[in-house]
C-alpha positions in Angstrom: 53.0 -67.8 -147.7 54.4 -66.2 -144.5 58.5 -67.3 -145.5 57.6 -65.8 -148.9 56.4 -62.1 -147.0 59.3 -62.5 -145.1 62.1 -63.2 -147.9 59.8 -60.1 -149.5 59.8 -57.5 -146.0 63.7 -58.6 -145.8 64.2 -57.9 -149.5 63.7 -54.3 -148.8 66.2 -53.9 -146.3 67.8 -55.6 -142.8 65.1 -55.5 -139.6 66.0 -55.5 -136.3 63.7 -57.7 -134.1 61.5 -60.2 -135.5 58.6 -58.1 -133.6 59.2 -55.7 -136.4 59.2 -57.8 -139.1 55.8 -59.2 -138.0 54.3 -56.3 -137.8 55.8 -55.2 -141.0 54.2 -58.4 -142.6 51.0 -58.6 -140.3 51.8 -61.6 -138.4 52.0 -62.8 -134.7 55.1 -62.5 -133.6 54.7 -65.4 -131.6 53.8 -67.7 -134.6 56.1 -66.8 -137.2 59.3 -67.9 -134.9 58.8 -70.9 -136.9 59.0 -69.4 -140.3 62.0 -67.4 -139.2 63.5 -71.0 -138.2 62.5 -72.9 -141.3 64.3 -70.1 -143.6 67.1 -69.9 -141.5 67.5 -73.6 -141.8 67.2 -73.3 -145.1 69.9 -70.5 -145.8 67.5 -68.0 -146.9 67.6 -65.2 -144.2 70.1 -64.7 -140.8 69.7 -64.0 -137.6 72.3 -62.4 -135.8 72.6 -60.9 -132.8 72.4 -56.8 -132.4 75.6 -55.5 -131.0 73.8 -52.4 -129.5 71.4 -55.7 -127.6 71.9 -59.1 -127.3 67.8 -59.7 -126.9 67.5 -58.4 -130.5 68.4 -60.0 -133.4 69.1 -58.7 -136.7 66.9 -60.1 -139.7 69.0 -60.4 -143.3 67.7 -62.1 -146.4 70.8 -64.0 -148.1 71.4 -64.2 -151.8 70.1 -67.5 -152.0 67.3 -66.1 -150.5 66.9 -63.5 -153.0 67.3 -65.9 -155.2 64.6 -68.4 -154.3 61.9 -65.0 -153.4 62.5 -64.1 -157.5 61.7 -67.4 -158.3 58.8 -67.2 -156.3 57.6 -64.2 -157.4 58.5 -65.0 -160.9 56.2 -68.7 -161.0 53.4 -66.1 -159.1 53.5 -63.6 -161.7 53.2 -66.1 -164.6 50.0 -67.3 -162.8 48.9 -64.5 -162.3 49.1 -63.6 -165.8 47.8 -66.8 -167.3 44.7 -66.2 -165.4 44.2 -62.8 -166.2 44.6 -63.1 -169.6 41.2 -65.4 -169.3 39.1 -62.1 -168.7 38.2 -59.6 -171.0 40.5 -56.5 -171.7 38.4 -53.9 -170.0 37.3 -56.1 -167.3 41.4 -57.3 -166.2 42.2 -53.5 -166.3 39.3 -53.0 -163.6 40.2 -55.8 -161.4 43.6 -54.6 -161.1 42.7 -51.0 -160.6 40.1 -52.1 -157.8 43.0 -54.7 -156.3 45.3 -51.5 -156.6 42.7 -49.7 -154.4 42.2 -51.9 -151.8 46.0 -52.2 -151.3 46.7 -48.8 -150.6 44.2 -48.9 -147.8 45.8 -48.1 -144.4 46.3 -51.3 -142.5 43.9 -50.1 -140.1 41.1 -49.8 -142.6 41.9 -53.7 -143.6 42.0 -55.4 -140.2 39.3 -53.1 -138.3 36.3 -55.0 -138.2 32.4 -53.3 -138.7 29.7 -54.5 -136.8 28.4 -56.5 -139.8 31.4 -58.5 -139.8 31.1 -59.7 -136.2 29.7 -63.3 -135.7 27.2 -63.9 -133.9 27.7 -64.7 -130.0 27.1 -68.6 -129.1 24.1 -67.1 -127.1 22.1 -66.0 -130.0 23.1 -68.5 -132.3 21.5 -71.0 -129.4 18.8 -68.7 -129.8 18.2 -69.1 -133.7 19.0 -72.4 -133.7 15.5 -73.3 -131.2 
């Protein structure tokens, strides 16, 4: 999942330090050093060093790369569709209006968390569990 948000963020356009593209994608910068790796390995994106500073390094999807996100994206879509054709007419157009909704939320809407979703501590679950 997280090379294919990669391969897709890189698809856009270059990125300068992988600190931006995790925040670009939503993932800790810390863990997706191995992504970054894996895909290099494999061909699909480069990492080169910025010539305004050294630390940095510059983030570029290859054409194989391209090539394997389309495929990707291409075996998702078909699944996607295969599925969705099991619902009724009306109700896939709804789904995909709501799913269109929720994905133009601000990423702060997403990953800010209401007091209902909070778990309980350990404390009170001790508590209950008496």
């Amino acid at each position: 999942m997280w090379g294919y948000a990669v391969l897709g963020a890189l698809d856009d356009g270059s990125v300068r330090t992988q600190a931006a593209l995790a925040e670009a994608i939503g993932a800790d910068k810390t863990r997706i050093i191995s992504t970054l790796d894996r895909l290099q390995a494999a061909g699909l994106i480069t990492r080169e060093p910025d010539p305004r500073d050294r630390r940095a390094r510059i983030l570029t999807i290859t054409d194989e790369g391209r090539k394997v996100r389309g495929s990707v994206r291409a075996e998702i879509q078909a699944n996607e569709e295969r599925l969705l054709a099991r619902l009724p007419e009306a109700d896939r157009h709804g789904f995909l209006r709501a799913l269109q909704a929720l994905y133009r939320l601000p990423r702060e809407e997403i990953t800010e968390r209401s007091p209902l979703d909070r778990r309980p501590t350990q404390r009170s679950n001790a508590t209950h569990n008496r």
